[in-house]
C-alpha positions as CSV (number, residue, x, y, z in Angstrom):
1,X,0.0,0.0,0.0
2,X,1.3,3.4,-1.0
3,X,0.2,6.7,-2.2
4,X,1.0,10.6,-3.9
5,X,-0.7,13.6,-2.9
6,X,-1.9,15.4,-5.6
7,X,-0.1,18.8,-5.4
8,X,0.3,20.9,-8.2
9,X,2.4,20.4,-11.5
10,X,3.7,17.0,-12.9
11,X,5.5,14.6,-11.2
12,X,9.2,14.7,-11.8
13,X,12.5,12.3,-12.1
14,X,13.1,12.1,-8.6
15,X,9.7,10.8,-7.8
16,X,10.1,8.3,-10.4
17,X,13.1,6.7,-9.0
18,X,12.6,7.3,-5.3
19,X,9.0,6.0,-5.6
20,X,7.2,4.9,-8.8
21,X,9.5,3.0,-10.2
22,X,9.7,0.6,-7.3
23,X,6.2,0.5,-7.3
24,X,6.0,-0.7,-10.7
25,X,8.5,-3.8,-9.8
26,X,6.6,-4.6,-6.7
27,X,3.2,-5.3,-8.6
28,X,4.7,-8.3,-9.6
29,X,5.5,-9.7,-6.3
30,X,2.6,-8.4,-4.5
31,X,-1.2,-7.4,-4.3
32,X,-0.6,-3.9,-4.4
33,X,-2.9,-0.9,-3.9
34,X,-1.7,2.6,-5.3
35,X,-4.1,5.8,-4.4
36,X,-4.3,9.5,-5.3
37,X,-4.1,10.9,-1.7
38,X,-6.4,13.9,-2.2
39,X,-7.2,14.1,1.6
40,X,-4.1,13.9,2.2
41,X,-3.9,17.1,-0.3
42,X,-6.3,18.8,1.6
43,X,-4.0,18.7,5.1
44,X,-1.8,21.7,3.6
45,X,-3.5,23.3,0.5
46,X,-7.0,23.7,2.0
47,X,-7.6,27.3,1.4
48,X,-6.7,26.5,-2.9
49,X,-8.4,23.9,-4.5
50,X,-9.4,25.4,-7.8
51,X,-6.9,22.7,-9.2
52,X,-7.1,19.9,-6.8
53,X,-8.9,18.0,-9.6
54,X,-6.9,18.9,-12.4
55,X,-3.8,17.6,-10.2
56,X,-5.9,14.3,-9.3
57,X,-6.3,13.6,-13.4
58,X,-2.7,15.0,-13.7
59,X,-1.0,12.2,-11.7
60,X,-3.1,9.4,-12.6
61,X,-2.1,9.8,-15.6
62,X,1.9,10.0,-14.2
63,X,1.2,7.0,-12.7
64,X,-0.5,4.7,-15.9
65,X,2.0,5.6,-18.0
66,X,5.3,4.9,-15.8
67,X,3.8,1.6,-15.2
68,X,1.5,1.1,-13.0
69,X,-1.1,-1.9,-14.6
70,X,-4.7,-1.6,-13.1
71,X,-5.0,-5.3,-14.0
72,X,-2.2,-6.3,-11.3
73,X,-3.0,-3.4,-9.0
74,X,-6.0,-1.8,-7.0
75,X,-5.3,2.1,-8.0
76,X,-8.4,4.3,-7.0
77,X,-8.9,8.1,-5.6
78,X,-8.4,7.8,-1.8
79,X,-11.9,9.8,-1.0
80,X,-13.7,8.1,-3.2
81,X,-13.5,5.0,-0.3
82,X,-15.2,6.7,2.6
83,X,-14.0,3.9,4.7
84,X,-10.7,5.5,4.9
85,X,-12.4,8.7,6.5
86,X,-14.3,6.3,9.4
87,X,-11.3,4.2,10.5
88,X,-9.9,7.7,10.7
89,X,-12.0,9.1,13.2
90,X,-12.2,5.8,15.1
91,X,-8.1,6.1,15.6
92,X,-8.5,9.3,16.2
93,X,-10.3,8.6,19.4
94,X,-7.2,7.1,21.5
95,X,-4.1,8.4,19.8
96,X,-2.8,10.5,22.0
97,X,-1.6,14.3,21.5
98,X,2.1,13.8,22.3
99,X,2.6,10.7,19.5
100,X,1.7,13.3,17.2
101,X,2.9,16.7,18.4
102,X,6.7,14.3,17.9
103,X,5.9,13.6,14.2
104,X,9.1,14.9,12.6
105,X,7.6,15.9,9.7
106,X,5.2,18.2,11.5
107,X,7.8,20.0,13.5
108,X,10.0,20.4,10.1
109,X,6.9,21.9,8.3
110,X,5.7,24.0,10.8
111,X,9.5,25.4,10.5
112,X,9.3,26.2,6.5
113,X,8.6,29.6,5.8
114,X,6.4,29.3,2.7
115,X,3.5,31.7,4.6
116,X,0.9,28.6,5.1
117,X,-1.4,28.2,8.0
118,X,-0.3,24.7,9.1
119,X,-1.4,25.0,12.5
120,X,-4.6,22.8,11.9
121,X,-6.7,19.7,13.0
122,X,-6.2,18.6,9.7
123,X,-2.3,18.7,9.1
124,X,-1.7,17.4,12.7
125,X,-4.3,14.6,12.5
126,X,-2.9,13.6,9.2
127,X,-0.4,10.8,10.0
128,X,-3.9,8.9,11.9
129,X,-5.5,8.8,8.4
130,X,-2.4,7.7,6.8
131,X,-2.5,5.2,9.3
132,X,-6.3,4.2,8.3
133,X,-4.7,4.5,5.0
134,X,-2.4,1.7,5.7
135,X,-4.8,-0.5,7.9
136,X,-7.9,-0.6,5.9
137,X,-6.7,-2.9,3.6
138,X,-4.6,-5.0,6.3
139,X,-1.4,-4.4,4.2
140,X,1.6,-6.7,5.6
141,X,4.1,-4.1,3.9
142,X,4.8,-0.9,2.9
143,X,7.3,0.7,0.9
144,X,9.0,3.2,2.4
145,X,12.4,5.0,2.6
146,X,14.6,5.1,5.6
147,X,13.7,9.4,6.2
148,X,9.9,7.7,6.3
149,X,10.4,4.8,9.0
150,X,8.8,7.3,11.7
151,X,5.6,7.4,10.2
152,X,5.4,3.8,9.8
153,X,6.7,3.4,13.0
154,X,3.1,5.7,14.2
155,X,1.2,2.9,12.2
156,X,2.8,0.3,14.1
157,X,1.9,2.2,17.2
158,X,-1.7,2.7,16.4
159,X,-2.1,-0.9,15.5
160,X,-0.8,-2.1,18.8
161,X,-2.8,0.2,20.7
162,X,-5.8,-0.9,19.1
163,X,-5.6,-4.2,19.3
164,X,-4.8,-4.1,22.9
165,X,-7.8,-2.0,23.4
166,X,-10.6,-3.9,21.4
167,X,-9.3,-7.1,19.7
168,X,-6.7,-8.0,17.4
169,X,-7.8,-7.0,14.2
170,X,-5.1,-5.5,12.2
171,X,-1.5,-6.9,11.0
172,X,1.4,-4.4,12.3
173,X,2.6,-3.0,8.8
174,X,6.3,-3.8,7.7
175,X,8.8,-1.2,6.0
176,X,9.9,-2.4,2.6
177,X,13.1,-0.7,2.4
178,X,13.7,0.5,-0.4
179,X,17.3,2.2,-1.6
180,X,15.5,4.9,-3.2
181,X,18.6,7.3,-5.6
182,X,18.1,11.0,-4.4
183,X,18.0,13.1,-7.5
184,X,19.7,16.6,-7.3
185,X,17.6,19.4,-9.0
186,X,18.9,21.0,-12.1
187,X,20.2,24.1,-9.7
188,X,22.1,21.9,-7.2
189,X,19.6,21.8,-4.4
190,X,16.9,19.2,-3.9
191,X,14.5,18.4,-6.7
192,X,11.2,19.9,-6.5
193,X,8.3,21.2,-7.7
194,X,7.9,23.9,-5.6
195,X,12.1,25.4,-6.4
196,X,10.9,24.8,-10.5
197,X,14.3,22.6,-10.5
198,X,12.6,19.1,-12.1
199,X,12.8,17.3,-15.0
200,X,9.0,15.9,-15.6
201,X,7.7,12.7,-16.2
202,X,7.4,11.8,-19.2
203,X,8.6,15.5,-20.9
204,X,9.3,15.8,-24.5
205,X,12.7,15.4,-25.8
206,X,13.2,19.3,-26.4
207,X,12.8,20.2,-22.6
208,X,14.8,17.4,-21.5
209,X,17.7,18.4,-23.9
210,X,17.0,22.4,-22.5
211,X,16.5,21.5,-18.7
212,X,19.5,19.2,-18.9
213,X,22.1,21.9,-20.7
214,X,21.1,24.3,-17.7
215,X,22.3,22.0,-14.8
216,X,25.3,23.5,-12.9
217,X,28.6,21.9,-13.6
218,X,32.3,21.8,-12.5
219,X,33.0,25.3,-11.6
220,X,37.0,25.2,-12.0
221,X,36.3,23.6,-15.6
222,X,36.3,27.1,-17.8
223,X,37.5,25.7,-21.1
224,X,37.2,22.4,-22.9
225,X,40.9,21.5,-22.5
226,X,40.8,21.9,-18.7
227,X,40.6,19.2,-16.4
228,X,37.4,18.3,-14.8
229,X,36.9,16.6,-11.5
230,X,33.0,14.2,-11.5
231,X,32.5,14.8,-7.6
232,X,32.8,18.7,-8.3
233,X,30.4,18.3,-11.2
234,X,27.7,17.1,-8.2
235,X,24.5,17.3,-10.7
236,X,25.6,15.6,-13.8
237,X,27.2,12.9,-12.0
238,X,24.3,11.9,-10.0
239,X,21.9,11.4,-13.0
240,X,25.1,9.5,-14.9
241,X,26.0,7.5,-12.0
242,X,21.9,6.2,-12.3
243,X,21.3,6.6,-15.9
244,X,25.2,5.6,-17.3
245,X,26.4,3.1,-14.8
246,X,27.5,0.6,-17.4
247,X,30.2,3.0,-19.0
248,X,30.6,5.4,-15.7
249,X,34.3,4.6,-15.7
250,X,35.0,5.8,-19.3
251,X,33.1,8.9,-18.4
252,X,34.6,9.5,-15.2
253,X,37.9,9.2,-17.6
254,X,36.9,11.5,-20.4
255,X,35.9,14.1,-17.4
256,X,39.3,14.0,-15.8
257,X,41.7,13.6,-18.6
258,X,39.3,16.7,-20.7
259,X,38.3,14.0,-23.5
260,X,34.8,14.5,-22.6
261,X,33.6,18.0,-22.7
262,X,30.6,18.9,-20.4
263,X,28.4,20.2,-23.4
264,X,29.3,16.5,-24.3
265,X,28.7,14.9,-21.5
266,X,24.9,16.5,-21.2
267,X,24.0,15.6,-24.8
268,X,25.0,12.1,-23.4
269,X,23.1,12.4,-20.4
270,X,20.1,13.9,-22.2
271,X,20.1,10.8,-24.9
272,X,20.1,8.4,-21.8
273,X,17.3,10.0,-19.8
274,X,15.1,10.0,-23.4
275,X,16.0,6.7,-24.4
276,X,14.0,6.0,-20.7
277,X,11.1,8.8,-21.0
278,X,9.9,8.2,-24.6
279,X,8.2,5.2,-23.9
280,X,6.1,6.8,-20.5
281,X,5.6,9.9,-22.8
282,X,3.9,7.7,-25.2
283,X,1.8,6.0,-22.9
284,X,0.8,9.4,-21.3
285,X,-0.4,11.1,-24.4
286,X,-2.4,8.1,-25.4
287,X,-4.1,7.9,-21.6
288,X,-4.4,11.7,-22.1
289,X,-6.9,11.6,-25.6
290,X,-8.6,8.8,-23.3
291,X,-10.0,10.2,-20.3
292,X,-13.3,7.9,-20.1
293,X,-10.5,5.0,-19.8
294,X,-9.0,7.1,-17.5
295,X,-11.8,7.9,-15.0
296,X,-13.4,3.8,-16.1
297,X,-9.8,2.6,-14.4
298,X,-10.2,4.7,-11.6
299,X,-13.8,4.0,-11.3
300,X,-13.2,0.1,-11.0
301,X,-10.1,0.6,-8.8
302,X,-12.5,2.2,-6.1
303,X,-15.1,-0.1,-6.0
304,X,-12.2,-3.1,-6.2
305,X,-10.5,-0.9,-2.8
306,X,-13.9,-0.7,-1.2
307,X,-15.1,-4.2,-1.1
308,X,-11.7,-4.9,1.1
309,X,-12.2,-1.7,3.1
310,X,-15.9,-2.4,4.2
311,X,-15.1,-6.0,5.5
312,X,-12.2,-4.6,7.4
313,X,-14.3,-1.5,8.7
314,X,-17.1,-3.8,9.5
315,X,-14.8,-5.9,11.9
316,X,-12.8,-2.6,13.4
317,X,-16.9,-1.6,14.4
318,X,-17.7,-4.7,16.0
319,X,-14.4,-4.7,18.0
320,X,-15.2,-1.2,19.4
321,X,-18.6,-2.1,20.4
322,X,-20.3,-0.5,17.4
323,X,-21.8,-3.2,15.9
């Protein structure tokens, strides 16, 4: 079980590798179910949703064409299960203030100065839904990163303490660790939407070719006949060392020994990373001039999600004494 909020814009090469593409792989070795966390949206951009369904089309489209098979997996719009919402506000009932007041991404939010009121129900109450999230489908695993394993870990918590309470109802979630490569923006600093730094899924080969000429590079490298030195060159590395790793050493080479020249080295990088994207373009713009497919997928993913949610619901009811 894993999910995406949908914020604004695209989603971009570092959400590719540090997420979708794993979740692509797993289908094959697991039921798997993939939302649209638009609740989870909701927690931080509440006061602007003039887009919020535009974004929900937006990345279920992102997510169809990197992969993601709605044969093999349950992929559905997380409010369209209501179930979600009433496991929610059952947690909500005994999780106590101070598990969540230690979240650490609530203390590093409410730190960023971006001029949003995240002093809410909603944004503090948000890692009890994700745990209803989790739960209502009884997943055994989730995959997760090693920055995430705190949030899990609140699952885990919320689990025990329920079953302790009531009855043993729900599995304690496992991490599936995954060793997720961390993409560098185009500027140096940490890919993202929100510093305009990304390379989109699935963009066409002129803006990959434009956004990947623009990425920093060695700074002590003026001309073409000077040495260069790969660690300096941080950006263009770090998308080589993922998307050239069978020929990195004859790179690494031509960078050192001023063989390879860094206008060079980006049209190689460029190629590489388009050789990879044509085929999720592809798939994108033909899911795009089909939205009736589009919404029919989502559609049969929800109902698919809900006939697992209501059994679960249905027992979490009884064990409180609601049923």
């Amino acid at each position: 079980m894993s999910g995406m909020r949908p914020t604004a814009g695209r989603l971009h090469l570092g959400n590719y590798h540090g997420a979708l593409k794993n979740w692509v792989e797993l289908q094959g070795r697991y039921r798997c179910f993939f939302f649209i966390a638009d609740w989870h949206a909701l927690s931080t951009m509440y006061a602007d949703t003039a887009r919020l369904r535009e974004n929900i089309r937006e990345l279920a489209l992102d997510y169809l064409a990197a992969g993601l098979d709605p044969e093999r997996s349950v992929i559905f719009i997380q409010s369209e299960v209501k179930e979600h919402a009433e496991l929610h506000l059952l947690f909500s009932m005994f999780v106590p203030l101070g598990w969540l007041l230690r979240v650490p991404t609530y203390k590093e939010q409410l730190r960023q100065p971006e001029g949003r009121d995240l002093a809410t129900y909603g944004f503090l109450g948000y890692p009890v839904l994700q745990a209803a999230d989790i739960t209502i489908y009884k997943a055994d695993y989730v995959p997760v990163g090693q920055d995430q394993l705190p949030h899990l870990e609140l699952t885990r918590e919320i689990v025990r303490r329920f079953n302790h309470l009531y009855r043993p109802v729900f599995p304690e979630p496992q991490a599936l660790l995954t060793e997720a490569p961390v993409l560098p923006g185009i500027d140096g600093r940490k890919m993202s939407k929100s510093y305009d730094n990304y390379i989109p899924l699935g963009a066409e080969r002129e803006e990959i070719e434009r956004l990947v000429m623009a990425m920093v590079t060695d700074p002590q490298r003026v001309k073409r006949t000077d040495p260069g030195d790969p660690q300096r060159c941080q950006v263009v590395y770090a998308f080589h060392r993922l998307y050239s790793a069978a020929d990195l050493g004859r790179i690494e080479e031509g960078c050192r020994e001023a063989k390879l020249g860094c206008v060079e080295c980006k049209r190689l990088l460029a190629q590489r990373i388009e050789e990879e994207q044509a085929p999720i373009r592809e798939r994108r713009k033909k899911l795009a001039s089909h939205p009736e497919e589009v919404e029919r997928i989502l559609a049969r993913g929800a109902e698919r999600a809900r006939e697992v949610a209501r059994k679960t619901l249905a027992e979490a009811r009884e064990a409180v004494g609601l049923a």
